[in-house]
C-alpha positions as CSV (number, residue, x, y, z in Angstrom):
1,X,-34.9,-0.5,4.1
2,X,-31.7,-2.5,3.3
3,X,-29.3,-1.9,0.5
4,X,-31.0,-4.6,-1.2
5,X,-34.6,-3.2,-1.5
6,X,-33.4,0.2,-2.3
7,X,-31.0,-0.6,-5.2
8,X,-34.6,-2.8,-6.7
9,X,-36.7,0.0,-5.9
10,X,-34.2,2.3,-7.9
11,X,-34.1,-0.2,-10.8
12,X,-38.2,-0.4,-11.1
13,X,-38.6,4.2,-10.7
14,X,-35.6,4.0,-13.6
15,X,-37.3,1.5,-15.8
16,X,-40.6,3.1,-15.0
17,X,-39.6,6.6,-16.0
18,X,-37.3,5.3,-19.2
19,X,-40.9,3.5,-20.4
20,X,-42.6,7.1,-19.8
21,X,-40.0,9.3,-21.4
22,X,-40.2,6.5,-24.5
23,X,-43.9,6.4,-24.6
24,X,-43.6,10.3,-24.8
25,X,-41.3,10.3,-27.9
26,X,-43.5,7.8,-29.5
27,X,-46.4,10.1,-29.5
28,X,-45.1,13.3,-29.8
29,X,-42.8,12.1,-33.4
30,X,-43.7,8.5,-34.1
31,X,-47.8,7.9,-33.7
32,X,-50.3,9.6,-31.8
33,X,-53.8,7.1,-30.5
34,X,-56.8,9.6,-31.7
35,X,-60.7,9.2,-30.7
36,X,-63.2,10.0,-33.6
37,X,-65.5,12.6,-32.5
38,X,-66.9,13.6,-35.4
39,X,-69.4,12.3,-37.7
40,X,-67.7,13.4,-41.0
41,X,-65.8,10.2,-41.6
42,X,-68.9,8.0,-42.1
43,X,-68.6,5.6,-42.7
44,X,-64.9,5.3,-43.2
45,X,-64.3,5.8,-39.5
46,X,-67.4,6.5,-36.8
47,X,-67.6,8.7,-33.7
48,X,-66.0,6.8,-30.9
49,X,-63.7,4.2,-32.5
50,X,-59.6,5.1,-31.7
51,X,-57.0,5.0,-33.9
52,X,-53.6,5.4,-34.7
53,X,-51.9,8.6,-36.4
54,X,-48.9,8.3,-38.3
55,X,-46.4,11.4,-37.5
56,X,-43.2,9.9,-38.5
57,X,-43.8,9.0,-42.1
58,X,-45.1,12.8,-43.5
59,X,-41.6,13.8,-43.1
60,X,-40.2,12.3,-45.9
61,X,-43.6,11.0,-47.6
62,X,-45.6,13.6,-48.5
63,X,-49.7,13.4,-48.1
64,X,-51.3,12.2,-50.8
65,X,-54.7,12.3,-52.6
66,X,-57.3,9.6,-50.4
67,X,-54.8,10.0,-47.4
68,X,-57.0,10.1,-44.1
69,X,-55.5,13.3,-42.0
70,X,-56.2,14.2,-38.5
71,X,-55.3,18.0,-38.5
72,X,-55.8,21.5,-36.3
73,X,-58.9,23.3,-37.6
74,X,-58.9,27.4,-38.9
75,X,-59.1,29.4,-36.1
76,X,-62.9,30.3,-35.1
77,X,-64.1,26.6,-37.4
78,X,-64.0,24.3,-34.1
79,X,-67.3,23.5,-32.6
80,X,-65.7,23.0,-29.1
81,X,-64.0,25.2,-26.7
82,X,-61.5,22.4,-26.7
83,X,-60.6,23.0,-30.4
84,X,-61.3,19.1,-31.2
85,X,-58.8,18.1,-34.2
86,X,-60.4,17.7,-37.5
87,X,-60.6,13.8,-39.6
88,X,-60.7,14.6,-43.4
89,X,-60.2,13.2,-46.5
90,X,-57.1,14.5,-49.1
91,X,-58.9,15.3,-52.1
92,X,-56.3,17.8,-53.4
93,X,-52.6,18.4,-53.3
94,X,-50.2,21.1,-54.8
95,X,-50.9,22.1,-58.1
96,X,-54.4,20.2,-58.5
97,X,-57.5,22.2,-59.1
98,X,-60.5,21.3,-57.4
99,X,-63.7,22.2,-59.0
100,X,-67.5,21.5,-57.1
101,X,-70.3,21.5,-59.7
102,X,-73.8,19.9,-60.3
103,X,-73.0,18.2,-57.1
104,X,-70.2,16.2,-58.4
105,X,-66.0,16.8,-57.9
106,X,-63.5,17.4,-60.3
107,X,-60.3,16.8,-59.9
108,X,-57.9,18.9,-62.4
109,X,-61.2,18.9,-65.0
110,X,-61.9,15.1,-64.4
111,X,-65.4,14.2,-62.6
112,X,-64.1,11.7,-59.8
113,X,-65.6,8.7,-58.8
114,X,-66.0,8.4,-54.7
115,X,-66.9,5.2,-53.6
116,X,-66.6,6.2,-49.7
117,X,-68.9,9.2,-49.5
118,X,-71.6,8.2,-47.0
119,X,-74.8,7.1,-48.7
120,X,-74.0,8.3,-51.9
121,X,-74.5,11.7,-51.4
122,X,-73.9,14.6,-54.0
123,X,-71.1,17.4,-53.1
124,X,-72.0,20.5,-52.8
125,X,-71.0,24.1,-51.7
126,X,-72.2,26.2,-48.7
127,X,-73.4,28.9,-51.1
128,X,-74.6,27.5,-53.9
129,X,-73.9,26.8,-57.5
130,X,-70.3,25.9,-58.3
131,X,-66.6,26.9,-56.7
132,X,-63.3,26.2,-58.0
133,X,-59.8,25.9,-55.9
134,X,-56.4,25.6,-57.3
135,X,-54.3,24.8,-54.0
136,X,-50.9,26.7,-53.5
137,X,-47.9,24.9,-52.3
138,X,-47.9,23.5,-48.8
139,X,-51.8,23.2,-48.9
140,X,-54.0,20.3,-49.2
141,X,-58.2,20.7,-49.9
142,X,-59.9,18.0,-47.3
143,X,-63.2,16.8,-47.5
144,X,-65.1,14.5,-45.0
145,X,-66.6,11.5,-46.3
146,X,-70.0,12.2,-45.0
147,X,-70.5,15.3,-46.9
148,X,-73.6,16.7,-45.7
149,X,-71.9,16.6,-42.3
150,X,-68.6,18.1,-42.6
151,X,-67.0,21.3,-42.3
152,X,-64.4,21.4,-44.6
153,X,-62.2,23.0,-47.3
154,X,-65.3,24.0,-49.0
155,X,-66.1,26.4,-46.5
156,X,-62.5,27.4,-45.3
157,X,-60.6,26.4,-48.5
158,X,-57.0,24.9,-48.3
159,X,-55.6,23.9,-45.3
160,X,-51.9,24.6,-44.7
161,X,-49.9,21.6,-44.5
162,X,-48.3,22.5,-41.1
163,X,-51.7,22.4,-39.5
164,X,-51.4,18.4,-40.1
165,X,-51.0,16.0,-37.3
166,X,-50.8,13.0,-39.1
167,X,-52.5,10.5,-41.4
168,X,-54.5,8.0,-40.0
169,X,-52.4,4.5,-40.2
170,X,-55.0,2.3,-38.3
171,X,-58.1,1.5,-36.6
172,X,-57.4,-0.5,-33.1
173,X,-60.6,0.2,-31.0
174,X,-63.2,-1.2,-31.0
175,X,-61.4,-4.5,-31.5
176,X,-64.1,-5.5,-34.2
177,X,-63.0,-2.1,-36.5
178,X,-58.8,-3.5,-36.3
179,X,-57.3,-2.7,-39.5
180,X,-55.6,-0.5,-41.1
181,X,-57.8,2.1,-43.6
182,X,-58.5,1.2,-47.1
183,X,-56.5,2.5,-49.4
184,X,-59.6,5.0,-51.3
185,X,-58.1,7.4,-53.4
186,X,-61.1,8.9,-55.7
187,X,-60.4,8.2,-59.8
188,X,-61.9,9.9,-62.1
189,X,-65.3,8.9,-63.0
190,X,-65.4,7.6,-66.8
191,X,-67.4,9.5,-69.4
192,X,-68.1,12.7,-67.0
193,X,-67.5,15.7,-68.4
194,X,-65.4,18.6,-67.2
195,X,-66.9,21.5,-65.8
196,X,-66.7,25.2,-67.2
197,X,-64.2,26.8,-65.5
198,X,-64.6,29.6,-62.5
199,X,-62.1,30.1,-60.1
200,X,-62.2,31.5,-56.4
């Protein structure tokens, strides 16, 4: 091989491994591509369309209320041996109380109006009646969209900020799903009334 060849072949193994070690600091502090594996999302997002998690903007924009997060489950909550990550919906930051009654949510004593909750359907809690959540600093409560199929802060309460990968920024696969996610923060729901307070 002449001096030629070799200096060429250097160049393309040096660009080759620059575009890896770039590609690796993309997704490791930039934005991570995720598979949905879970139905919870419905219909916001659906098992096997990909997406793009944000990483880089959660360190000086904090997560807020209708923010889509992809995060690591509770120990002993994943359904896989592979510890899946999670897709849920912020319902719940710092300092809001988060109340589940008569199938409805209230946010901070307001009944909230949900427009992406899969076919309508009414909230409720694994056992029963009503449960109430005031969430500690550096916790959010999530809450898939498809209610009926998603475990969730209602059964492990709070979930520490740190266990969050990212929000969801964009749908890029399949190519008819492009777009980035509405923006769906729940309001409250007019004329509702507030729930009696109990706490857990």
């Amino acid at each position: 091989m002449n001096r030629g060849s070799l200096g060429c072949l250097l160049e393309l193994l040096e660009t080759l491994l620059v575009t890896v070690l770039v590609f690796a600091v993309v997704q490791m502090f930039v934005a991570q591509p995720f598979e949905v594996q879970q139905e919870s999302m419905e219909n916001t997002l659906l098992p096997g369309q990909y997406v793009l998690v944000d990483k880089l903007t959660p360190h000086f924009d904090a997560y807020h209320r209708g923010d889509v997060v992809v995060f690591t489950p509770p120990a002993g909550w994943s359904r896989d041996a592979a510890d899946t990550p999670f897709v849920k919906r912020v319902i719940g930051v710092a300092g809001d109380t988060v109340t589940i009654k008569d199938g409805k949510v209230f946010l901070n004593g307001d009944a909230l109006a949900e427009p992406y909750v899969y076919g309508s359907q009414k909230t409720t809690v694994p056992s029963g009646g009503s449960a109430t959540w005031t969430i500690a600093p550096g916790h959010l409560f999530v809450m898939g969209d498809h209610r009926e199929a998603s475990q969730d802060s209602r059964e492990f309460g709070p979930i520490e900020t740190s266990s969050v990968i990212g929000r969801i920024w964009i749908r890029y696969w399949p190519f008819d799903s492009f777009g980035r996610l509405p923006d769906s923060q729940a309001s409250p729901s007019p004329g509702a009334p507030s729930p009696a307070a109990s706490h857990k």
